[in-house]
Each structure stands twice: as C-alpha cells, then as structure tokens.
C-alpha positions as CSV (number, residue, x, y, z in Angstrom):
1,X,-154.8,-277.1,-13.9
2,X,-152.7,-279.3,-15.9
3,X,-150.8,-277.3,-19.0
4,X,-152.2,-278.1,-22.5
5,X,-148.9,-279.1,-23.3
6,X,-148.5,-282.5,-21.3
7,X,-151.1,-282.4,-18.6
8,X,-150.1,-286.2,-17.7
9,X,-146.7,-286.8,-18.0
10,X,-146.5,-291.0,-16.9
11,X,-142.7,-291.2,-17.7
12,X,-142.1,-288.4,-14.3
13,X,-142.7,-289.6,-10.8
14,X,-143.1,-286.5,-9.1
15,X,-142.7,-283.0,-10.0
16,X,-144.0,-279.3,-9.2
17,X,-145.0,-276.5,-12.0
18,X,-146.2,-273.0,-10.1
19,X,-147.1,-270.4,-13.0
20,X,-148.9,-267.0,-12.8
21,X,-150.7,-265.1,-15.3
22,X,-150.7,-261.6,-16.4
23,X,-152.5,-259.7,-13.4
24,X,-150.5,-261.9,-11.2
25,X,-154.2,-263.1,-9.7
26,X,-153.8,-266.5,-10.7
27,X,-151.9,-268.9,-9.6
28,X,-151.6,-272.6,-11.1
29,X,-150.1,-275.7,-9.5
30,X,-149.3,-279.3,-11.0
31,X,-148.5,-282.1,-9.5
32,X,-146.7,-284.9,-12.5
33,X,-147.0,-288.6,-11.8
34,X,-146.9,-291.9,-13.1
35,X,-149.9,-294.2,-13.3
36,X,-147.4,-297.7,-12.7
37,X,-150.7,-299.6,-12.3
38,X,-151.9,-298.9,-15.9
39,X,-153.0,-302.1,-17.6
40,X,-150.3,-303.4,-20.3
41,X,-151.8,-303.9,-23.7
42,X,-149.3,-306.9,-24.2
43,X,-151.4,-308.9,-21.4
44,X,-154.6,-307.8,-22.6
45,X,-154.1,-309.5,-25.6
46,X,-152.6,-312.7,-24.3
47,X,-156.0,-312.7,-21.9
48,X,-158.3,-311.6,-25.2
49,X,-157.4,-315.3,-27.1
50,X,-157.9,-317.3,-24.1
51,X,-161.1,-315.4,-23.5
52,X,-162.5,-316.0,-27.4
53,X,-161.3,-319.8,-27.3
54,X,-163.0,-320.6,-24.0
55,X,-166.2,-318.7,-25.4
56,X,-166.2,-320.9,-28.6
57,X,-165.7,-324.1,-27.2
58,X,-168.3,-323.5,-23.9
59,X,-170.8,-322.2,-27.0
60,X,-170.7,-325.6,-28.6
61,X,-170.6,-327.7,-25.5
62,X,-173.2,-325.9,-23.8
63,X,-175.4,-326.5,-26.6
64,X,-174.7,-329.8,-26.9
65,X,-174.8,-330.6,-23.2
66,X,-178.1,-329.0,-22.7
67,X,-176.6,-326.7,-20.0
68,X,-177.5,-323.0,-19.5
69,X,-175.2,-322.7,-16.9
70,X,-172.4,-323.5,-19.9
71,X,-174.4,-321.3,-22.3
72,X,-174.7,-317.9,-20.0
73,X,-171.1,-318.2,-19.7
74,X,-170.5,-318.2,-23.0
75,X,-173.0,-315.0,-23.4
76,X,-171.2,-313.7,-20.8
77,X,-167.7,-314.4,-22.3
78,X,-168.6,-313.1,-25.8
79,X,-169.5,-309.9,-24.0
80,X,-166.3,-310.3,-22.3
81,X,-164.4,-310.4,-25.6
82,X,-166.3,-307.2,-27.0
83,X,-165.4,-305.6,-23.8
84,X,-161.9,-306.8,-23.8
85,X,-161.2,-305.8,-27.1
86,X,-162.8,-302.3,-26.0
87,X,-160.2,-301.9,-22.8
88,X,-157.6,-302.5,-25.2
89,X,-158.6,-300.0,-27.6
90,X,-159.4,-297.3,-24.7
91,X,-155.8,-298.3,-23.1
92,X,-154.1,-297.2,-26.8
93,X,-156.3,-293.7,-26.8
94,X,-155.4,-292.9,-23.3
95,X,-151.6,-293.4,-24.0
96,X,-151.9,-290.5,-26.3
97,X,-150.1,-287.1,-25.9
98,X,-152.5,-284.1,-25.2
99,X,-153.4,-281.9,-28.0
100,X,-154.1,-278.1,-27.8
101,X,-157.6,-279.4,-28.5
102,X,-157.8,-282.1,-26.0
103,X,-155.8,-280.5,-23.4
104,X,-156.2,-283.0,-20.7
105,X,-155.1,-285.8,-22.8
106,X,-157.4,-288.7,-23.6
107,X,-158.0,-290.8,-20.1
108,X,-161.5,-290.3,-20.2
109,X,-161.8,-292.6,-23.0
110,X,-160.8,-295.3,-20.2
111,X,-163.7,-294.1,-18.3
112,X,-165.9,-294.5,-21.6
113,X,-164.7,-298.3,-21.8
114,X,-165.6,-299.0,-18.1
115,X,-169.4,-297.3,-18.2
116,X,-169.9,-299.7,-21.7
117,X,-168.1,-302.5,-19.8
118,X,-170.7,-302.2,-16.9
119,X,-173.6,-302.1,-19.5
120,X,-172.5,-305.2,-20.9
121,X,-172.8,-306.7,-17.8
122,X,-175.9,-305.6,-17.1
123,X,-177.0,-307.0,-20.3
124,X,-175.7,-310.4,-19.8
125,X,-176.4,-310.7,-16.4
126,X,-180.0,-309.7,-16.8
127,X,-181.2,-312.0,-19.7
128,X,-179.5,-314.6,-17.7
129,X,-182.0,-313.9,-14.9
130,X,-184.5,-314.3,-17.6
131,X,-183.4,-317.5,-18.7
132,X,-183.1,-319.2,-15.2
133,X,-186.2,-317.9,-14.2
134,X,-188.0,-319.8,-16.9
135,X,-186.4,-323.0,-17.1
136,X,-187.2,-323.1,-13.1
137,X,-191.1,-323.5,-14.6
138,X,-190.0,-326.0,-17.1
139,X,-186.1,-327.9,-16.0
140,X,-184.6,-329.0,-19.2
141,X,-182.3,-332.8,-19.4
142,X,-178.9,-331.7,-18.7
143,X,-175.6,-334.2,-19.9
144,X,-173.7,-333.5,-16.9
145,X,-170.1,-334.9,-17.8
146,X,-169.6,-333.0,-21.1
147,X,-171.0,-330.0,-18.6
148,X,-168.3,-330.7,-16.1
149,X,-165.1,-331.1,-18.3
150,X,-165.9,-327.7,-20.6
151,X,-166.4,-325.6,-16.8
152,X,-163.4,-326.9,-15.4
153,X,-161.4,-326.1,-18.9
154,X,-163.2,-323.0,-18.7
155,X,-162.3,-322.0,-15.0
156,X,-158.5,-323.0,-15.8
157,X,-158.5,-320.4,-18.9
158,X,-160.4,-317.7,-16.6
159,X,-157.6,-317.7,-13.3
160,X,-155.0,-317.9,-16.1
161,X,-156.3,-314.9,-17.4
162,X,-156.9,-313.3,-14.1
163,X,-153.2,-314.4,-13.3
164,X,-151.9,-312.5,-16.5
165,X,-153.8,-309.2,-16.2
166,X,-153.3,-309.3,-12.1
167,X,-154.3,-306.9,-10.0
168,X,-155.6,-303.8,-11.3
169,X,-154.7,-300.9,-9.4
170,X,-157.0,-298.2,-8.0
171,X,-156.5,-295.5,-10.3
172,X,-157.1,-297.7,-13.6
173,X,-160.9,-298.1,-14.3
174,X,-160.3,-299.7,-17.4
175,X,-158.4,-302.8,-15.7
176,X,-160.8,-303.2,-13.5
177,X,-163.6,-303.1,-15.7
178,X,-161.5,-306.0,-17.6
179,X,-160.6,-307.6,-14.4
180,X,-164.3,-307.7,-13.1
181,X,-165.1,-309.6,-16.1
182,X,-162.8,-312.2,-15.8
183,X,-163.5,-312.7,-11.9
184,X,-167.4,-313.3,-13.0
185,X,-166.3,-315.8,-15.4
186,X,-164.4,-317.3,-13.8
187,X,-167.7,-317.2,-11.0
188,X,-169.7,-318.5,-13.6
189,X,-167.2,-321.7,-14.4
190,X,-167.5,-322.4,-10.5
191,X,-171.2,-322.4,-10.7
192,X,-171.2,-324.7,-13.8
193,X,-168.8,-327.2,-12.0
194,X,-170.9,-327.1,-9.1
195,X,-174.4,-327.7,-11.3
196,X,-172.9,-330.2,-13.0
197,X,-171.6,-332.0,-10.0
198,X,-175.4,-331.8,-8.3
199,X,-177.1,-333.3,-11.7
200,X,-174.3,-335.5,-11.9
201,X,-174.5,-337.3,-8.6
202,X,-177.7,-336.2,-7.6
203,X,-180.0,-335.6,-10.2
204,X,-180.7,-332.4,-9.3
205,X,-181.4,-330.8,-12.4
206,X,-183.0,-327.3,-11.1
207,X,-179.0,-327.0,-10.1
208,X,-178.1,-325.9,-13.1
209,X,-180.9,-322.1,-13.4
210,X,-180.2,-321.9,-9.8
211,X,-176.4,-321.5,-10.2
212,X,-177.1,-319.1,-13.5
213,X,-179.4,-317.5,-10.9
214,X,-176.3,-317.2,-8.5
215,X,-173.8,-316.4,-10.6
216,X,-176.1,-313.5,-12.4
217,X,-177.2,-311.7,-9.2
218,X,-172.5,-311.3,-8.5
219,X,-172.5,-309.9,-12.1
220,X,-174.8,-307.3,-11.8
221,X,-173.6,-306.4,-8.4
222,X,-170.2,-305.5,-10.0
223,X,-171.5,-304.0,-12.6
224,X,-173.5,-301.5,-10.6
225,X,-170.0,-300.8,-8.3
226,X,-168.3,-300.1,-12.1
227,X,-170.8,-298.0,-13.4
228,X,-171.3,-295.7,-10.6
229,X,-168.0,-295.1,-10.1
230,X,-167.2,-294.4,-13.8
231,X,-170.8,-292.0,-13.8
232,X,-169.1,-290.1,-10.8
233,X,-166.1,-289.0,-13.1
234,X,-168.5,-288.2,-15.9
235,X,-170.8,-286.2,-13.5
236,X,-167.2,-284.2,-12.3
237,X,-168.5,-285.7,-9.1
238,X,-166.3,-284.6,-5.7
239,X,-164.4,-287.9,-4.7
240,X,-166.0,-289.3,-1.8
241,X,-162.8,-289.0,0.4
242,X,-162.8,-285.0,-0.5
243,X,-164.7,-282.9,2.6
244,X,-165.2,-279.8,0.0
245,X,-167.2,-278.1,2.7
246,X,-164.5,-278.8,5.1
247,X,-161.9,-277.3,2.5
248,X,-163.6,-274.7,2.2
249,X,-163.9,-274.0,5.8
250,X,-160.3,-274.6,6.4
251,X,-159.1,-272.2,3.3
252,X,-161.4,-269.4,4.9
253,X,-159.5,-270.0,8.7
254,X,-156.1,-268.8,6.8
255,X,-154.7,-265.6,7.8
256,X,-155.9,-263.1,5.0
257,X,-158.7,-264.6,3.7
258,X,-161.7,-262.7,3.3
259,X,-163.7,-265.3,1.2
260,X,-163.9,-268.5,-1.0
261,X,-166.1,-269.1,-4.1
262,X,-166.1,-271.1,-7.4
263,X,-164.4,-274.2,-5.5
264,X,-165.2,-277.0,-7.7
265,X,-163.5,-280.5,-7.3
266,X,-163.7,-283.0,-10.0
267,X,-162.3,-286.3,-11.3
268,X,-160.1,-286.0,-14.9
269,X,-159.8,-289.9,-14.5
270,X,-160.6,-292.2,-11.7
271,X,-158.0,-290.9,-8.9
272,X,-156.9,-288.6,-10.6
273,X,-158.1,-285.3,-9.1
274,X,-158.6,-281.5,-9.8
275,X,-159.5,-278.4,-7.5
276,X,-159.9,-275.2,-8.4
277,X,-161.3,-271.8,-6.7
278,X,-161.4,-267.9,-6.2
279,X,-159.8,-267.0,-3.3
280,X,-160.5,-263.0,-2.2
281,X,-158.0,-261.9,0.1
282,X,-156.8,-258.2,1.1
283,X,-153.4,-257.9,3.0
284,X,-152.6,-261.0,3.1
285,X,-149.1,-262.9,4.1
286,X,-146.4,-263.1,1.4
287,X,-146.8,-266.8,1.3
288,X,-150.3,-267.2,1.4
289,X,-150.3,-269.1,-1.8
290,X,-147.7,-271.7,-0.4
291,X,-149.6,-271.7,2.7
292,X,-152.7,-272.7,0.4
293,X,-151.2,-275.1,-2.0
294,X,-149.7,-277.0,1.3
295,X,-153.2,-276.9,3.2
296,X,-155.1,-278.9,-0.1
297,X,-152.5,-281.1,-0.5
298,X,-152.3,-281.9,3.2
299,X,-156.1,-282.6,3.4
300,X,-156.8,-284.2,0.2
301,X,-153.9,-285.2,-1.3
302,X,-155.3,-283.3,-4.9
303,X,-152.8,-282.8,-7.4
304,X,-153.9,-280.6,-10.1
305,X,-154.6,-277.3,-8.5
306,X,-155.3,-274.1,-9.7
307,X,-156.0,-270.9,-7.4
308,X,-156.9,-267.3,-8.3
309,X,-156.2,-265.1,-5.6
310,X,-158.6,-261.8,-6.2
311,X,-158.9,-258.2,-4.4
312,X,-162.1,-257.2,-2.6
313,X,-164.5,-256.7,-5.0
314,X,-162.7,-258.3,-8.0
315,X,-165.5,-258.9,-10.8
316,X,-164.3,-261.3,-13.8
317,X,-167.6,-260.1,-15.4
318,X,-166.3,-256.2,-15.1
319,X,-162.5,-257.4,-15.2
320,X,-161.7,-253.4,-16.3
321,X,-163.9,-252.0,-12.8
C-alpha cells in the first residue's frame, strides 16, 4: 500500500518502492504516477463565470418568454454553478499532501464532489420531468424569438465552456462530473433552440415540455452512469476489468504456493487501484515475490500492491504460536 508519507506523488511518472517489515512476511509494492489528466482549477473558474452569466440571463428571459425549456436550463445551470464551484473546491483538497492521519491523501474528496454532482442532476432533471409533464395537460403561450436568441447565446457559452475544460480523462471523476454538466446544458440549449424553432414556425407549442421531456430523460441517464461509478469507489468495489477470482486462481498456479486469502481489491480514486492479500507458501522459489508482483501487474495493471507472504499455519490472531 501506498506510504503515509506521499502515497500519490503527481510530480513522478513512474517509480518502484519494495519494503519489508520486521518478520520479513510482508512485502509492500508501490507504483508512483502522475494523474496529467487532472482538471486545472484555472479553467474551472474561467468555465464557472460563463456558467453563472448564462444562468442569470436565461433566468430572466425564460421568465419573460414564457419558456420552460429556457427556465429548466436555468435550474439546471444554477445546479451547475453549485456543482462547479464544488469540483473546484474538491480539485484544491485532493491537491493536498497526505498527512499521517490521512495517509492516502485526499482524492476521495473528488469522489465526494462527483456522487453530489450526480444528485444534483437527479434533482434537476426530475422536477423537470415534473414540470413538462404538467404543462402537457395545460400548454402555456410561449414568445418564441426572445426563446431563440437567449438558447443560442446559451449554447455558445456552454461549447465554450466545454472547449475550455476539454476532455476529462478517465481517471478524474471530478472533471467529468463537471464535464457532464456542461454537455447536458449545452443538450438543453439545443432543445430550447429547437422548441423555439417549432413554436416559432409552426405553432407547436407542446414543443417546448416535450424537449424539457427530452433533454431531462439524457440528464438523468448521466447522472445514474456518475453516481454508480463514484458508489463503486465508496463501496471499495473490485474494478469491473479486475478478474479477482481469476487472480486468485493464477497466484495459487505459482510454484510454492500453498494458498491465498484476504485478497481484497479496491478503488482509492477512480483508476486508481489497490490489491492486497495473504499468500501462505512453504519452500518456495527465491523470487517468488517478483514472480508475484510481475503476475498482478501483468493481469491487472494494479499499482498499489501489498503482499504478505506467511508460513503454514501462520495465525495474525496468535502472531507468538
């Protein structure tokens, strides 16, 4: 497992740490590396101003428009701005060092952001469901022009946004929470653009809950992919790609191994994996710990690893048996 002193290290590419304790039974393994796809706090803030002056003038055109296409944006954007300013906060926490205390560092608060990220969505995207469901029974007048020139203002701010964060990368939660929130604004400016376009030109003024209707069902669908895979690092939960039982099997097929227990893999941070186990072995080869390290990291590319090699009949409970 990582050391307490600098279990994430982002400045060092690659490195190796091999360390045994006192009864030379247990062996630890750590594997350094940068996160380069860690979102900058520089861009979130360029992309939280945009986001609050798009939600203030879509508030106030909405409303004066008539448009609840124009307004569930602007819910959704001033859940966006909360959640923003959250990633950014959770982006400054996980930069800091770890702490005898807090010995894997602070990357879970990331995690934290993303789960409160996804209930945000689920929040917005739900009473917009609500909304569009009832002005289906009673269709509301909708001024279509003022509509149309606020969504495409709206949509320009959004891709500039999305253009300024870019792409998150796989192994940061966070930006994708933040990025997820953008892409459904931005999916919600589309939707007022078309609505407006359809009252405009055709009258068609069910156009406008049928595209909130739309555009809600995409938001929840993303939030439900961002919260499960934020709950699967909370629950320690095995990374899908990770065959544990097919570990296992493997570790038990090495020369000198009499058994396997207490294998646990888990998730410190999204893609950023642990394993750990008991190995019980008797006679075994001089390098069976190298053969061991080289087998996980061949089959599951883990980097954190920490093995305790044990004699027959080895007891932590009874360590003086």
């Amino acid at each position: 497992m990582p050391s307490p002193a600098d279990p994430h290290d982002h400045d060092a590419v690659d490195g190796h740490d091999h360390g045994a304790h006192d009864h030379g039974h247990d062996h630890g393994h750590e594997h350094r590396h940068g996160h380069t796809d860690r979102i900058a706090p520089r861009r979130l803030k360029v992309v939280l101003g945009l986001q609050f002056v798009v939600l203030l003038l879509e508030l106030g055109g909405g409303w004066a428009a008539g448009s609840l296409a124009l307004i569930a944006d602007a819910g959704h954007m001033a859940t966006d701005v909360t959640a923003l300013g959250m990633v950014l906060v959770a982006a400054t926490i996980a930069n800091r060092p770890a702490t005898t205390r807090q010995t894997y560092g602070w990357r879970r608060a990331e995690v934290l952001a993303a789960m409160a990220n996804a209930a945000a969505l689920f929040a917005v995207g739900g009473g917009v469901v609500v909304e569009a469901l009832s002005r289906f029974r009673a269709p509301e007048p909708v001024d279509a022009l003022p509509m149309l020139g606020i969504a495409v203002i709206g949509l320009l701010a959004n891709l500039a946004g999305i253009a300024t964060l870019g792409t998150p990368g796989e192994h940061d939660l966070n930006a994708r929470g933040a990025w997820l929130h953008l892409i459904s604004d931005a999916l919600g400016s589309v939707g007022a653009i078309t609505a407006a376009v359809l009252i405009w030109k055709l009258g068609w003024t069910w156009a406008d809950p049928a595209v909130s209707l739309l555009v809600s069902v995409l938001v929840l669908r993303s939030a439900w992919g961002l919260m499960k895979d934020a709950a699967s690092v909370l629950m320690e939960r095995a990374p899908d790609h990770v065959d544990v039982d097919g570990l296992r099997a493997a570790i038990l097929a090495e020369p000198g191994v009499l058994a396997v227990h207490d294998l646990h893999v888990w998730m410190i941070a999204w893609g950023d994996i642990a394993l750990s186990g008991h190995v019980v072995t008797e006679n075994g080869p001089p390098d069976l710990l190298k053969r061991l390290f080289a087998l996980v990291d061949e089959q599951t590319g883990i980097t954190h690893i920490t093995l305790q090699l044990e004699p027959p009949g080895f007891s932590e409970a009874e360590p003086h048996a």
